[in-house]
DSSP file (Angstrom, degrees, kcal/mol; ACC not computed):
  #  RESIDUE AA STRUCTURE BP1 BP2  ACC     N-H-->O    O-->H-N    N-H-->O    O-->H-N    TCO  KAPPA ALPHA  PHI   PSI    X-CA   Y-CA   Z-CA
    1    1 A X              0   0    0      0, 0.0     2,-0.5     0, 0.0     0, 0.0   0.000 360.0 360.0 360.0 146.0  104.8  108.9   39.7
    2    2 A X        -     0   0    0      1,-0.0     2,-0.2     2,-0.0     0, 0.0  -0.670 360.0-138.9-105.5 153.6  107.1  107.7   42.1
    3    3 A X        -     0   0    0     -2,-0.5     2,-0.6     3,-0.0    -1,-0.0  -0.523  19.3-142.6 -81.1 150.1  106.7  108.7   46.3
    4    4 A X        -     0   0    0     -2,-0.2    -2,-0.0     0, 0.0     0, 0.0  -0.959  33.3 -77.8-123.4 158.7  109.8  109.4   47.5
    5    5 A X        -     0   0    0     -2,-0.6     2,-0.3     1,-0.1     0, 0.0   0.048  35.4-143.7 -47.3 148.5  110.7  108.0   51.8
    6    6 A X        -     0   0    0     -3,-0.0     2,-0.6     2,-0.0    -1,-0.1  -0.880  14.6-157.9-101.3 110.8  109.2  110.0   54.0
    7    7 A X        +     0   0    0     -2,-0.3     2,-0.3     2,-0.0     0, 0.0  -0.993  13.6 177.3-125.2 124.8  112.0  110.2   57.4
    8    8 A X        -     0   0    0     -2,-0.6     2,-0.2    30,-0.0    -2,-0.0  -0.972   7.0-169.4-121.1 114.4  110.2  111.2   60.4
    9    9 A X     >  -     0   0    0     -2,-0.3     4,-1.9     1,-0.1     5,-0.1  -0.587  36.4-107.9 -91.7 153.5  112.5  111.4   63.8
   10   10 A X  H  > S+     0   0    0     -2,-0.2     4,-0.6     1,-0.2    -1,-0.1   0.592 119.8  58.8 -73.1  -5.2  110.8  111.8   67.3
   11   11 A X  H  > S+     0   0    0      2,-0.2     4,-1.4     3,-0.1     3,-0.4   0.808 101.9  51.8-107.2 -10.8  112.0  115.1   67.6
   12   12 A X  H  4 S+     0   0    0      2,-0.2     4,-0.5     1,-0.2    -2,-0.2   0.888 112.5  49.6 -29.7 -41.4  110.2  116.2   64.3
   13   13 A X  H  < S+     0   0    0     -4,-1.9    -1,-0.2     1,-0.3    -2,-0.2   0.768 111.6  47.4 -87.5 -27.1  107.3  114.7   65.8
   14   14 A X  H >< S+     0   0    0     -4,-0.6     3,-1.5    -3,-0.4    -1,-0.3   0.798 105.2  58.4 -76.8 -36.1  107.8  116.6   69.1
   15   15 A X  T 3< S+     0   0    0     -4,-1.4     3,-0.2     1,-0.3    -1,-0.2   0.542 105.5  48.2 -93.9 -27.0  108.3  119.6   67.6
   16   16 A X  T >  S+     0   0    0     -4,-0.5     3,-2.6    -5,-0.2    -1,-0.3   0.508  79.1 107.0 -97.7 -22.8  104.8  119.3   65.9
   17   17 A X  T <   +     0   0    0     -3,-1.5    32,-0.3     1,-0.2    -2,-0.1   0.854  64.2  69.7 -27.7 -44.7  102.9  118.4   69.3
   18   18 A X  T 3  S+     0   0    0     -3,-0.2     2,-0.3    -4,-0.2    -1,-0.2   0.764  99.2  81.6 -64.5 -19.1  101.1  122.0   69.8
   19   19 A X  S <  S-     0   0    0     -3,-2.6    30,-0.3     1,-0.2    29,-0.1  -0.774  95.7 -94.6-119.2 169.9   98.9  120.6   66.3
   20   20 A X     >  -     0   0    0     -2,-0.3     4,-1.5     1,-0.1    -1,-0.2   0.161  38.2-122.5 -57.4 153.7   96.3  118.7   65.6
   21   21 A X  H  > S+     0   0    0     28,-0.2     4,-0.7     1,-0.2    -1,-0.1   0.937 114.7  54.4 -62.2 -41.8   97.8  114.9   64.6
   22   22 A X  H  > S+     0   0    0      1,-0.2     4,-1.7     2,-0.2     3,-0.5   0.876 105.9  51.0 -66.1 -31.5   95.9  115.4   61.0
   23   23 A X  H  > S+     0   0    0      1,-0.2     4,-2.1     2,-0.2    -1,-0.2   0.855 115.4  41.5 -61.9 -32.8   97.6  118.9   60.1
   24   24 A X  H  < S+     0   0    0     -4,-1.5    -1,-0.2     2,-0.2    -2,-0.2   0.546 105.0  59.4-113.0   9.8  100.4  117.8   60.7
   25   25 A X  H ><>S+     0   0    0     -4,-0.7     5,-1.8    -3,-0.5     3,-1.7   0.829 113.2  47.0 -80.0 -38.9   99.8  114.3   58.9
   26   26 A X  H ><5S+     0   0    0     -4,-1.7     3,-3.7     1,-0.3     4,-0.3   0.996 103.0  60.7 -67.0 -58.6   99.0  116.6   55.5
   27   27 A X  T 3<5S+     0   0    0     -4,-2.1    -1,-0.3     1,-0.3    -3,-0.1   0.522 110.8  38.5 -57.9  11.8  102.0  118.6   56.1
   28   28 A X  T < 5S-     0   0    0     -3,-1.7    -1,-0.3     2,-0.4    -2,-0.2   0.221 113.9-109.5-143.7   5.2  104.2  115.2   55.7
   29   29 A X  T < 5S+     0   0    0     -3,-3.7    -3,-0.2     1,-0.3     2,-0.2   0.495  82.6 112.2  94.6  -2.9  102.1  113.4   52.7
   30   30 A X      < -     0   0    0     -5,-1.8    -2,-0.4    -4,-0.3    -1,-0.3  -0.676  68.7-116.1-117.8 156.8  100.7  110.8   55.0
   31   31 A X    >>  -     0   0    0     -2,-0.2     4,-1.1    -3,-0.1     3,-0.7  -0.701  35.3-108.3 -98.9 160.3   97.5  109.8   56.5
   32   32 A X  H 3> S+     0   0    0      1,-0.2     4,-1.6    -2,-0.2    -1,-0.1   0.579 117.7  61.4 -66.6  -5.9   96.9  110.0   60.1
   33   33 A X  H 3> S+     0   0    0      2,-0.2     4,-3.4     3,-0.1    -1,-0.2   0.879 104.1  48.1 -46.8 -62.8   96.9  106.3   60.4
   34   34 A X  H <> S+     0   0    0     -3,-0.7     4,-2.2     1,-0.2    -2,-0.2   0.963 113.5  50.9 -68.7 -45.1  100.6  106.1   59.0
   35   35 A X  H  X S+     0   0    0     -4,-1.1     4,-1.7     2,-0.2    -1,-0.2   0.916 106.1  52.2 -27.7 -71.2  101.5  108.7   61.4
   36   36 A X  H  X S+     0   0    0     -4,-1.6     4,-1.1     2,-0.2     3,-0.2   0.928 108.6  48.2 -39.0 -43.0  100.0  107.1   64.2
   37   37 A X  H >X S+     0   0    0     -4,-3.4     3,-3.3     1,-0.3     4,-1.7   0.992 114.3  47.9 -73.3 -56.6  101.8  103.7   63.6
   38   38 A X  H 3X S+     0   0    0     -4,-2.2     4,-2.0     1,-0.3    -1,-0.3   0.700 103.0  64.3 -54.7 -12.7  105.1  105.7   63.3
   39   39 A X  H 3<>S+     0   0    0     -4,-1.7     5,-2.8    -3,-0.2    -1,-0.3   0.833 109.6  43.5 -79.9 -44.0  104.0  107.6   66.6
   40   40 A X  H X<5S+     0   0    0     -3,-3.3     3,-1.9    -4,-1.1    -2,-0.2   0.802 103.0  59.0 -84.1 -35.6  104.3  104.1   68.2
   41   41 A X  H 3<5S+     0   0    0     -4,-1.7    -1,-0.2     1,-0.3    -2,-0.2   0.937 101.6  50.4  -8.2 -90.5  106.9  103.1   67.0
   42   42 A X  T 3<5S-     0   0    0     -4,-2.0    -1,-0.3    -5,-0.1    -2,-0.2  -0.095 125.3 -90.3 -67.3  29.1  109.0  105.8   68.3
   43   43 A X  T < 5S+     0   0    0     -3,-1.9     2,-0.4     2,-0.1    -3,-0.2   0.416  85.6 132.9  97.9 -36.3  107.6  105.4   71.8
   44   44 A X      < -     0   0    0     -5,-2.8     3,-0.1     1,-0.3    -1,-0.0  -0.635  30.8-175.8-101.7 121.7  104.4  108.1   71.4
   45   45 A X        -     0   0    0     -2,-0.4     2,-0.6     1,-0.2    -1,-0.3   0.712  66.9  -1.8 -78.2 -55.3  101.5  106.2   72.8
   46   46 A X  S    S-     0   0    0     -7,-0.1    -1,-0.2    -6,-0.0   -10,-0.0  -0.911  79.7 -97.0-147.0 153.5   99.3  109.0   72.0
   47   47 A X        -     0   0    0     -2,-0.6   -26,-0.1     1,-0.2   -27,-0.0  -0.387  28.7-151.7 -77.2 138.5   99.3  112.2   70.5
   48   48 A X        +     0   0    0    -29,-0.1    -1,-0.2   -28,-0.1   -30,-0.1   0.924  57.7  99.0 -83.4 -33.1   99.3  115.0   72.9
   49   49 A X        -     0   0    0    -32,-0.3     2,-0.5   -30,-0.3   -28,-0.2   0.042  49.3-170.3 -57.9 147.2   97.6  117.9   71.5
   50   50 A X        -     0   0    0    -32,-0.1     3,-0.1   -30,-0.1    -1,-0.1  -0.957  25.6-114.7-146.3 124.9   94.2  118.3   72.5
   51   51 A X        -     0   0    0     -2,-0.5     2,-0.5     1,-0.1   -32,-0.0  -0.109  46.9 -99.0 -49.8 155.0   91.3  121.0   71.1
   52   52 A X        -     0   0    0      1,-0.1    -1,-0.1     4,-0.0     2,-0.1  -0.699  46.9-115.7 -87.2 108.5   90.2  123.8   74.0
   53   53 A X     >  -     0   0    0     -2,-0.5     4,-2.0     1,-0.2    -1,-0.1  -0.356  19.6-150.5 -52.3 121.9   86.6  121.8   75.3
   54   54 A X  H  > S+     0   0    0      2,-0.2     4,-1.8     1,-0.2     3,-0.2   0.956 100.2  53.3 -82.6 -60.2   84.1  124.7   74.1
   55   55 A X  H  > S+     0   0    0      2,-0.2     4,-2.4     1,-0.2     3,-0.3   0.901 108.6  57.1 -28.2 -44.9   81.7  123.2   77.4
   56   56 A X  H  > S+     0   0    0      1,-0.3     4,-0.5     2,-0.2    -2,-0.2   0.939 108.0  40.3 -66.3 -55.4   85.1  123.9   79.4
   57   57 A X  H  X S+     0   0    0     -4,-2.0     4,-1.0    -3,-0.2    -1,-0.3   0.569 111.4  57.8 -81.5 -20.2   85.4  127.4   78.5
   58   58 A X  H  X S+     0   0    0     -4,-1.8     4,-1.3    -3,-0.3     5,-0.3   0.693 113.2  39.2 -48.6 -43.4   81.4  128.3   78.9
   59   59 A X  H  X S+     0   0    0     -4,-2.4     4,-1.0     2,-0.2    -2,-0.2   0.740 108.9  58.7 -94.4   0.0   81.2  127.2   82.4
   60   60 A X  H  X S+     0   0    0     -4,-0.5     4,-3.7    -5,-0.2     5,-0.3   0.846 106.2  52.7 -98.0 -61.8   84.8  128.7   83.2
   61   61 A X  H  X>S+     0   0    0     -4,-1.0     5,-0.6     1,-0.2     4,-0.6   0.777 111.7  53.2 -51.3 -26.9   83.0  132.4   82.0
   62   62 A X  H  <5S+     0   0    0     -4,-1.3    -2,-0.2     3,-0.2    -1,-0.2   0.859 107.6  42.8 -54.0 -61.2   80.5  131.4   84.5
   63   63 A X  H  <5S+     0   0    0     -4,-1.0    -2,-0.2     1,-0.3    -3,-0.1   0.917 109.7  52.2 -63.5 -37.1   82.6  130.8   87.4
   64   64 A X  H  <5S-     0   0    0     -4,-3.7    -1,-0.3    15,-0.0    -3,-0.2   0.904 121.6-115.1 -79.6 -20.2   84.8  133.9   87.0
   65   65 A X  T  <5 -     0   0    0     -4,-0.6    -3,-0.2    -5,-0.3    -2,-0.1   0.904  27.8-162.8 111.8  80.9   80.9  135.8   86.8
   66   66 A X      < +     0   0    0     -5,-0.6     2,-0.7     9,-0.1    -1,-0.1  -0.142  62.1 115.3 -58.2  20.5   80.1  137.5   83.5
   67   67 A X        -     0   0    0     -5,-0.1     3,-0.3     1,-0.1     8,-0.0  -0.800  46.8-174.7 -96.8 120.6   77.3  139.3   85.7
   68   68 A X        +     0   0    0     -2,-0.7    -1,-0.1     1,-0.1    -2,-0.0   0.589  58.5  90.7-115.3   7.8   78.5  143.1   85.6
   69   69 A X  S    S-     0   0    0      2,-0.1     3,-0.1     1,-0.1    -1,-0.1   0.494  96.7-120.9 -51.6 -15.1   75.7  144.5   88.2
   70   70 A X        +     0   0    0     -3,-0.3     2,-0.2     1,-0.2    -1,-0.1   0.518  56.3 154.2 138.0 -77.9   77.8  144.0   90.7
   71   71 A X     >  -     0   0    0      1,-0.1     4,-1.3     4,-0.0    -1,-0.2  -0.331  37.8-168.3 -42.6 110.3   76.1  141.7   92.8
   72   72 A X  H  > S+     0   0    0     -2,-0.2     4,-0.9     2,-0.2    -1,-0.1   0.471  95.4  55.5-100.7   2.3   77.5  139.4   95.0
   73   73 A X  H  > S+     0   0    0      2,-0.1     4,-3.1     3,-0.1    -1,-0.1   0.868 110.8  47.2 -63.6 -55.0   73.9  137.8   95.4
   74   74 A X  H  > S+     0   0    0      1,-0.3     4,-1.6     2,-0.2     5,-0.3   0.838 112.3  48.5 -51.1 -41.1   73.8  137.4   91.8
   75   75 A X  H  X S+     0   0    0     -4,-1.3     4,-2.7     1,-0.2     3,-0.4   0.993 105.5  55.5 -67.7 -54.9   77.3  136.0   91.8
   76   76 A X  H  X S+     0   0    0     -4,-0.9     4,-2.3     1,-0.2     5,-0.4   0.754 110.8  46.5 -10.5 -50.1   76.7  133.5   94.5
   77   77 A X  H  X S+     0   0    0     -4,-3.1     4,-1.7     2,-0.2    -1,-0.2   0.830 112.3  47.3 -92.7 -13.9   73.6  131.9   92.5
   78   78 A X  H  X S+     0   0    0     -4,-1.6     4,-2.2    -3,-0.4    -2,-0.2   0.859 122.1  41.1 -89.3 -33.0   75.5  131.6   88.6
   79   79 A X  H  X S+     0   0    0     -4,-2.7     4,-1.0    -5,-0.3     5,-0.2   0.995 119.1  44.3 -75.6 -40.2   78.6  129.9   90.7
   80   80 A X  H >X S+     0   0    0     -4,-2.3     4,-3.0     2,-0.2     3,-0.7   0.972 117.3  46.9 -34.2 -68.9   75.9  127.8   93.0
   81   81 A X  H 3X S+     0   0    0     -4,-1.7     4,-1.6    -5,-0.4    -1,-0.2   0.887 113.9  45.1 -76.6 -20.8   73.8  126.9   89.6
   82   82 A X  H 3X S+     0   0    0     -4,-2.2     4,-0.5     2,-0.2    -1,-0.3   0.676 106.1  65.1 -94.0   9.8   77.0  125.8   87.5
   83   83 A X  H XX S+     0   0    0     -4,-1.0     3,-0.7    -3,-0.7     4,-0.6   0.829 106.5  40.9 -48.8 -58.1   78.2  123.9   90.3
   84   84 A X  H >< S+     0   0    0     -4,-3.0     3,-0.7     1,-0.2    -2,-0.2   0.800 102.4  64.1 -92.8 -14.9   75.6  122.0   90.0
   85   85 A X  H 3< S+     0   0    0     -4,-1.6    -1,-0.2     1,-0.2    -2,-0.2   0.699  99.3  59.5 -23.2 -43.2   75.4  121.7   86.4
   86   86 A X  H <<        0   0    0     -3,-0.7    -1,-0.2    -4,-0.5    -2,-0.2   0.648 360.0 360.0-104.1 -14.6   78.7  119.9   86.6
   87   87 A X    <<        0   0    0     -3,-0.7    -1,-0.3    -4,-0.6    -2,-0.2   0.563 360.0 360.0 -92.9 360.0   77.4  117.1   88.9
């Protein structure tokens, strides 16, 4: 079987940013490798999309106070103690 060319432009490729480099390598027959090189090619040092940091979003539910008591002691010592988590 034969492939047939593959034309990828940089604003395909922009267009595609908001997913992951590997979805969007499958949707276009190519491995993320081949992607990549064309990525450089055209300028794209690196691909921008980037997964939501699950740590990022735990300590973020911290900070805004998942405490429902109330408390403004209570709040004080969960922002205090991931504060200091983070150093």
């Amino acid at each position: 079987s034969s492939r047939q060319p593959v034309t990828i432009t940089k604003t395909h490729l922009e267009k595609s940013f908001h997913k992951p480099l590997s979805d969007v390598a499958d949707e276009l027959g190519l491995c993320p490798t081949v992607v990549k090189r064309v990525c450089r090619r055209l300028g794209i040092l690196k691909w921008p999309f980037k997964r939501p940091n699950v740590h990022e979003s735990r300590s973020r539910d911290i900070d805004i106070g998942t405490d429902h008591t109330g408390s403004s002691e209570q709040m004080s010592l969960v922002r205090t103690n991931s504060s200091e988590l983070r150093e």
